[in-house]
C-alpha positions in Angstrom: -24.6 -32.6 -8.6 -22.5 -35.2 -8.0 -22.7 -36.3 -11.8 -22.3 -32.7 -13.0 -18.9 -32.6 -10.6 -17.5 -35.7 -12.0 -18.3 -35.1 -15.6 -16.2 -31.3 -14.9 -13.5 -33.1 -13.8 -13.3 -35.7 -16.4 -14.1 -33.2 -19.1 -11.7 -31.0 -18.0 -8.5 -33.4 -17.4 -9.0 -35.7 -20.5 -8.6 -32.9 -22.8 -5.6 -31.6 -21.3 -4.3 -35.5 -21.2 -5.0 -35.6 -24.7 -3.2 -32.4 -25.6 -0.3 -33.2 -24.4 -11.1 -4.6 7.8 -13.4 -2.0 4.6 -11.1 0.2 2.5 -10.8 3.1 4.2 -7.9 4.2 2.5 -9.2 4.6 -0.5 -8.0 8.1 -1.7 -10.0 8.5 -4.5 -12.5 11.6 -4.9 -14.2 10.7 -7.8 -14.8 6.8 -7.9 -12.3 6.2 -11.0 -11.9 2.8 -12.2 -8.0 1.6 -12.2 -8.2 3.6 -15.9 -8.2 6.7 -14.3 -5.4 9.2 -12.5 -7.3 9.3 -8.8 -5.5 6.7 -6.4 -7.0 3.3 -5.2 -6.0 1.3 -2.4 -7.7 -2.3 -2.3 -7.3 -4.3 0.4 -7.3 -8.5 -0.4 -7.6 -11.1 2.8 -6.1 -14.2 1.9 -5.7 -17.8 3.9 -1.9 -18.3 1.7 0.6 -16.8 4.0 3.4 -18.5 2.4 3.9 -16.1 -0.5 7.1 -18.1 -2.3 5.6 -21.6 -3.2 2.4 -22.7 -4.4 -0.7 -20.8 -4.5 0.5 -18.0 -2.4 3.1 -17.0 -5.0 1.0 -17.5 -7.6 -1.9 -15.1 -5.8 1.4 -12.8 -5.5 2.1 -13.2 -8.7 -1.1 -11.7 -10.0 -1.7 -8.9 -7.6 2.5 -7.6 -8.6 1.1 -8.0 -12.1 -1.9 -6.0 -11.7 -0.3 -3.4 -9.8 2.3 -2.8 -12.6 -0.5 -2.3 -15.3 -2.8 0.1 -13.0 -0.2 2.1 -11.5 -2.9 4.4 -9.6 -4.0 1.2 -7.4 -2.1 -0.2 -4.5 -3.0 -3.4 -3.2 -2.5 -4.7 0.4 -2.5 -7.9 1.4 -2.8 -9.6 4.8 -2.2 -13.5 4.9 -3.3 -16.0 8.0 -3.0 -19.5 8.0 -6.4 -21.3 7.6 -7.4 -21.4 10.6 -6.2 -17.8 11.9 -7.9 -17.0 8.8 -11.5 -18.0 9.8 -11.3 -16.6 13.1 -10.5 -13.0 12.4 -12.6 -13.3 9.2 -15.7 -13.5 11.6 -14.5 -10.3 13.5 -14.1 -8.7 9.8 -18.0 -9.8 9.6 -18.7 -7.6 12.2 -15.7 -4.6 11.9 -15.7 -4.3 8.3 -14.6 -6.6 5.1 -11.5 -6.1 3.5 -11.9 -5.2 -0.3 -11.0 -9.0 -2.0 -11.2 -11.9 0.6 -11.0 -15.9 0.5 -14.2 -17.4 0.7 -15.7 -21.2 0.3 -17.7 -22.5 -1.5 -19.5 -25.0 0.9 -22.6 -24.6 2.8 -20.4 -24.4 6.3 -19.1 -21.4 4.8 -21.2 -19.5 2.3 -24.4 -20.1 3.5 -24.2 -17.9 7.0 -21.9 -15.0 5.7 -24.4 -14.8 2.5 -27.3 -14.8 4.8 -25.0 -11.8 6.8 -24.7 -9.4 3.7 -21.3 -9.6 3.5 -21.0 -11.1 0.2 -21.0 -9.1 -2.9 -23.3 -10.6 -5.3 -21.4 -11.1 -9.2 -22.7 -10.7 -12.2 -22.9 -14.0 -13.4 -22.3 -13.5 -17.4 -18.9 -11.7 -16.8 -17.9 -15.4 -16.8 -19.2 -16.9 -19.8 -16.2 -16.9 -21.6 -13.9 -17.8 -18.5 -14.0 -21.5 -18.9 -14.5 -22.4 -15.6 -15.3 -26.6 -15.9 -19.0 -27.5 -15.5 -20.9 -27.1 -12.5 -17.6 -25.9 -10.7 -19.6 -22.1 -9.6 -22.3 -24.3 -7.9 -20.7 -24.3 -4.6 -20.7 -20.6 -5.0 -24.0 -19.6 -5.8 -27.2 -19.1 -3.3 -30.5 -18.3 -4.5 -29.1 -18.4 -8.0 -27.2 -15.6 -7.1 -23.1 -15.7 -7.7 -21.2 -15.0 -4.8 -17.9 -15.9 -5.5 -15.5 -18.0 -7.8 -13.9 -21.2 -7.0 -9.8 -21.1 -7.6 -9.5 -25.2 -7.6 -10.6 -28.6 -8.0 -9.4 -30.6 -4.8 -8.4 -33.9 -5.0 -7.8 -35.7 -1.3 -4.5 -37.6 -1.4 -2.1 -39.5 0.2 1.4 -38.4 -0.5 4.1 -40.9 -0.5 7.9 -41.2 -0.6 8.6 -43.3 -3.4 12.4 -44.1 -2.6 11.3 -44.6 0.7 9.1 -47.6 -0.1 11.4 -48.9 -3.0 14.3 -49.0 -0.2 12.6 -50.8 2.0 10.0 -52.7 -0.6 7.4 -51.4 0.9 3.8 -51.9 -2.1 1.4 -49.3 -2.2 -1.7 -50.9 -0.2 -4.5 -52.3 -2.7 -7.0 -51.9 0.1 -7.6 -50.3 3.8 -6.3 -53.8 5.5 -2.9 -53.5 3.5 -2.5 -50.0 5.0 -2.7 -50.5 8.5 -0.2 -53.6 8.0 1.7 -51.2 6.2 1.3 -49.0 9.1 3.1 -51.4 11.7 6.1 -52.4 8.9 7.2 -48.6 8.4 6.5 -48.1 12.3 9.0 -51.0 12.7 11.6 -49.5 10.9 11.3 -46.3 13.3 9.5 -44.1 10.5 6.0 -42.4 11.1 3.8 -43.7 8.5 1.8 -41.3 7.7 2.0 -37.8 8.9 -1.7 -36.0 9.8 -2.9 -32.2 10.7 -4.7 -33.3 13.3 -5.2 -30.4 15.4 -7.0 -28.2 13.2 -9.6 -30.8 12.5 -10.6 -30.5 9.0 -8.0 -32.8 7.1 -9.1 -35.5 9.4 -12.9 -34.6 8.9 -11.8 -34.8 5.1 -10.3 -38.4 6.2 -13.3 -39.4 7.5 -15.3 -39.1 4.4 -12.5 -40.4 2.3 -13.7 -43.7 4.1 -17.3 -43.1 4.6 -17.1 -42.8 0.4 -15.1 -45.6 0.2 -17.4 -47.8 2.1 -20.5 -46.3 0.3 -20.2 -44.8 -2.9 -21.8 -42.6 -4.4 -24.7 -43.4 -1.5 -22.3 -41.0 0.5 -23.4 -37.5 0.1 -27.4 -38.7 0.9 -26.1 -40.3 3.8 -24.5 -37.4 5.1 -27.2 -34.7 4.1 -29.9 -37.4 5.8 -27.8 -37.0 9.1 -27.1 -33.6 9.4 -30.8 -32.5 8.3 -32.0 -34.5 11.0 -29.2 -34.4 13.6 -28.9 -38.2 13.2 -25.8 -40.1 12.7 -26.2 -43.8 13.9 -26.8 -44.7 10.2 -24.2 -47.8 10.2 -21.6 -46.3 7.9 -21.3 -43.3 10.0 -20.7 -45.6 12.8 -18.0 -48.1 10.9 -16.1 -44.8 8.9 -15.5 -43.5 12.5 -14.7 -46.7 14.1 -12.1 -47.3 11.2 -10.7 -43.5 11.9 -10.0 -44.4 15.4 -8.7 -48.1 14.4 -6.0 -46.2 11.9 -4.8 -44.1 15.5 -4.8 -47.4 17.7 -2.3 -49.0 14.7 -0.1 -45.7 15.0 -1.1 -45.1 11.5 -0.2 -41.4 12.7 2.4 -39.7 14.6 2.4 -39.1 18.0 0.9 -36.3 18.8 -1.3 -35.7 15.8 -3.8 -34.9 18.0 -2.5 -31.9 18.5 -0.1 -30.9 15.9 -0.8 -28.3 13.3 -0.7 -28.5 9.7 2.9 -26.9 9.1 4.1 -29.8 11.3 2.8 -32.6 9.8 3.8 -31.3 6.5 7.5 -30.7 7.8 7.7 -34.4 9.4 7.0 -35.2 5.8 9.0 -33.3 4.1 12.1 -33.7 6.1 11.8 -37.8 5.6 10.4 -38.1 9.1 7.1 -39.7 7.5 6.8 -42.0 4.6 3.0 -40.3 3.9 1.3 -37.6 4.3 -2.4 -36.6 4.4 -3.6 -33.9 2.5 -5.1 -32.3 -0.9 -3.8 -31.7 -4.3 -3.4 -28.2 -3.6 -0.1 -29.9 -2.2 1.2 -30.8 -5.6 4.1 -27.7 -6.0 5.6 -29.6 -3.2 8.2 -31.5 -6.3 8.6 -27.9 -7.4 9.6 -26.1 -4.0 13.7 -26.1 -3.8 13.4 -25.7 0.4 12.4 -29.0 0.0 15.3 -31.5 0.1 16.1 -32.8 -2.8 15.8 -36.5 -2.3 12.5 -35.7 -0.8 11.6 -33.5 -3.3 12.3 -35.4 -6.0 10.7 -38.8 -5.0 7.3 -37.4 -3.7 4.3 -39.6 -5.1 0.7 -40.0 -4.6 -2.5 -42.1 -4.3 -5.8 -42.4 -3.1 -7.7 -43.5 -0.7 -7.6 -47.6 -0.4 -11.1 -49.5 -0.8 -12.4 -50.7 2.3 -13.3 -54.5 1.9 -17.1 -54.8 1.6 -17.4 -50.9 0.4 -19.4 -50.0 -2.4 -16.6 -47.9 -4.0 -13.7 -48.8 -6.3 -10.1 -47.1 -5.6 -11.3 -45.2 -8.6 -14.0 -43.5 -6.9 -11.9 -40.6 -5.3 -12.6 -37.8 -2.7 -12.9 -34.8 -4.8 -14.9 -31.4 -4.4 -14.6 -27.9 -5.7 -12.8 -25.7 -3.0 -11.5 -22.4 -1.9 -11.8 -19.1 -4.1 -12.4 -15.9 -3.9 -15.3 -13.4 -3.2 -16.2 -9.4 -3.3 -16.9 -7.4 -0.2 -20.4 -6.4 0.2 -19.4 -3.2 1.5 -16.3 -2.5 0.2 -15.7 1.0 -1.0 -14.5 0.5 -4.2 -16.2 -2.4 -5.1 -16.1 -1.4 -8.8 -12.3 -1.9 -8.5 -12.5 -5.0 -6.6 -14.6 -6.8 -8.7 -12.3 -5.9 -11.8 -9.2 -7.3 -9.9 -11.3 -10.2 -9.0 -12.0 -10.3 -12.8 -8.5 -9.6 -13.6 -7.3 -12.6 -11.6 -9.7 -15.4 -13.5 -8.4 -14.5 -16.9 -7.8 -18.0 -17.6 -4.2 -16.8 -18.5 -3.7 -15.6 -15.0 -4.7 -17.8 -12.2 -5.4 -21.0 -13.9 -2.3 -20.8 -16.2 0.2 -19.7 -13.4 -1.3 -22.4 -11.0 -0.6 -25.3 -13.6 2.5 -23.4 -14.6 3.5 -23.8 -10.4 2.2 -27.1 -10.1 -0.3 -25.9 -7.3 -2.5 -28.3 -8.2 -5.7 -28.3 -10.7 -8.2 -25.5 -10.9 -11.9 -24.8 -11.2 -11.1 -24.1 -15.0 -9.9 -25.8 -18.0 -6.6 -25.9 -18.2 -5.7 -28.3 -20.9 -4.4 -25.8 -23.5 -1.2 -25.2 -20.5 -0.1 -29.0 -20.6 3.2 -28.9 -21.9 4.3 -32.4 -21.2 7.1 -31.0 -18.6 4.8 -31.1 -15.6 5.8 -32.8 -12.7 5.8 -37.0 -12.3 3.7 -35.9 -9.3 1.2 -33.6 -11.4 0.8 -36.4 -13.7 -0.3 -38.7 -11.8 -2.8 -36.2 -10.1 -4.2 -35.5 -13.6 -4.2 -39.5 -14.4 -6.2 -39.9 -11.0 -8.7 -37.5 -12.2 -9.0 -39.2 -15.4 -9.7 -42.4 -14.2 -12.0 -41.6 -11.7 -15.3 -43.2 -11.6 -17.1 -40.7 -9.2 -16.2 -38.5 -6.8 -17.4 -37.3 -3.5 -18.1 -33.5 -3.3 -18.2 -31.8 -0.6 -16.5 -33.2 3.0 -18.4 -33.6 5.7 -17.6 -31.0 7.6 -18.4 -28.5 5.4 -22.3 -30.0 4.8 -24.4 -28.5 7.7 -24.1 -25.4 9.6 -20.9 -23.4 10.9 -21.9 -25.2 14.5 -21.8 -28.6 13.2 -18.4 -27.5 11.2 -17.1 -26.2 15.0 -18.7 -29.5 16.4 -17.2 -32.3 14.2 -13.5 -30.4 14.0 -13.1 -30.0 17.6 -14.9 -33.8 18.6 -13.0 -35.5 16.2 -9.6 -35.5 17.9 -11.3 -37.1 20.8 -12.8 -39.8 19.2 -9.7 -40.6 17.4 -7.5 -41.1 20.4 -10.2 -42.8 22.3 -10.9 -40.3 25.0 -14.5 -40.1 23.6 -16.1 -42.9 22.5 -17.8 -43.4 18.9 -21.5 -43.2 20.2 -20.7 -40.1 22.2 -18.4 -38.5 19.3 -21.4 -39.2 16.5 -24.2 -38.0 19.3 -22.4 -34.8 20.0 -22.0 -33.8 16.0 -25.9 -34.5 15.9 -26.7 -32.2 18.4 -25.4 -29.6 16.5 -27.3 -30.0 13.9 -30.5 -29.2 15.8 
């Protein structure tokens, strides 16, 4: 799997390098397709609340442009933040799916609301000519069945302010030491080094194996699957990837208050010059594109990966990298017919793919190398050269390995372990309890 991911990814950048609640309101009588005069109304769930920038407008983008050529269907759409998402997406579970909804395709995710029925299952060769990379619908598919269709390729990153660190000659660290000293000079000079989501959990689970990879390779994902099948996680690189988690708090490697500060915050501390990094995915990329962001901000925003952690099995070309989010059908929905032809409608590789290189939202689950115009963003670039060099990647993050408990388990535990109010041992024993 891991082979098949990287080979996508490779395969998929180097050419573009080298080229440059359940529908109720439906008020249709008769079950008519868009191509017809009866009215639809389909109803789409989606975790991009921010409908201006990045992969919300471009979601926007699509459903406007579907609307305008299927002037009989209305679409409604209801946005959460991640988070707010997941929560009510479970009490949709129960009341009743919306039509179109965003899905995952990790075992944390798919597995239970597959096992639930509340999946749609898609026909598999509608996609044969939608050049989605290699082994990308894996993530999506139970049983061989297709449940859903991935929307990117994430790529976990450290943003950087490059006039920042030119100002104040400031070298981007070569290995895991060199960032924690790094951590002390910006600290000095009364800026948060690196600014971190911590109280939602998942970017610093996503942090977590960034390290565990870095200390282990491509050993990583066995290691991980081994503990989580059998609720065990004293293996020694579990132990050392936390320890080094909770070192990277103790050297105020993050801002105060991490521990409990959302994801909109750490981003603004970032993108207001209050942080000189910031912790996140590529998804993150239309950042140089969004004009709300201050221009000398805006303009100067730069990435890398990861650091090698001395006496780690990984290069800083092995990189953190898993096919993520996308999209899936409602089971139950009442005009499924319709929803599945949006859904359709939406992976035309001159929709969502294009639009997202087009918006710099980062790179998708299918080729995009015929979109490379050679205008992209300094910051898109260098995602795309990171991709290109890459020697492995990870797959999935941890969190999103086991079951939905161990998910709720390691993103709730994880804050504690990091400040030190819950010590390593305790922290590792707890997530292995919720594997059994």
């Amino acid at each position: 799997m891991k082979k098949r991911l990287l080979a996508a990814l490779l395969t998929g950048v180097m050419v573009v390098t080298m080229a440059a609640g359940c529908s109720s309101n439906n008020k249709e009588s008769g079950g008519n397709s868009a191509g017809g005069s009866d009215t639809v109304t389909l109803k789409v769930f989606s975790n991009l609340p921010d409908r201006k920038t990045g992969q919300g407008l471009v979601e926007q983008m699509i459903i406007d442009e579907y609307m305008k050529e299927n002037e009989n269907v209305t679409i409604e759409v209801e946005a959460l933040d991640e988070e707010a998402y997941k929560t009510k997406f479970k009490a949709y579970s129960m009341e009743g799916m919306p039509d179109v909804v965003s899905i995952w395709g990790q075992p944390a995710f798919l597995d239970e609301v597959v096992d639930a029925g509340v999946l749609a299952e898609l026909n598999q060769e509608d996609y044969t000519d939608y050049k989605f990379i290699e082994g990308s619908l894996n993530g999506f598919t139970y049983d061989d069945k297709l449940y859903g269709l991935p929307r990117n390729t994430d790529v976990a990153c450290i943003y950087y302010n490059q006039k920042m660190f030119e100002d104040n000659k400031w070298e981007i660290p070569k290995d895991y030491n060199e960032l924690l000293s790094l951590a002390e000079k910006i600290n000095a000079k009364g800026v948060i080094p690196m600014a971190m989501d911590g109280g939602d959990g998942w970017p610093m689970a996503i942090y977590l194996t960034d390290i565990l990879f870095q200390l282990t390779g491509t050993e990583s994902a066995d290691i991980i699957s081994k503990a989580i099948s059998e609720g065990d996680f004293t293996d020694e690189n579990l132990v050392k990837a936390t320890e080094l988690l909770k070192e990277s708090a103790d050297a105020k490697l993050f801002q105060k208050g991490y521990d409990s500060q959302d994801y909109g915050t750490a981003m603004n501390l970032f993108t207001n010059g209050q942080a000189a990094m910031f912790y996140t995915g590529s998804w993150e990329a239309s950042m140089a594109l969004n004009e709300d962001i201050p221009e000398e901000v805006r303009e100067n925003i730069r990435v890398f990966t990861m650091p090698a952690v001395d006496g780690g099995k990984a290069a800083a070309t092995d990189i953190t990298a898993w096919n993520g989010g996308g999209y899936g059908v409602s089971a139950k929905s009442e005009v499924k017919d319709e929803a599945v032809k949006f859904l359709n409608y939406m992976y035309q590789p001159d929709k969502l793919s294009k639009y997202g290189w087009e918006n710099g939202v980062g790179m998708s689950a299918q080729d995009q190398s015929e979109y490379m115009t050679g205008e992209e963003t300094d910051l898109m670039k260098q995602i795309v050269d990171i991709v290109n060099h890459a020697t492995s990647v990870s797959g999935t993050p941890i969190n999103d390995c086991g079951p939905s408990v161990f998910k709720t388990s390691i993103e709730s535990e994880i804050q504690s372990v990091s400040n030190g109010s819950t010590s390593v041992q305790d922290f590792l024993d707890t997530i292995g309890s919720a594997c059994k």
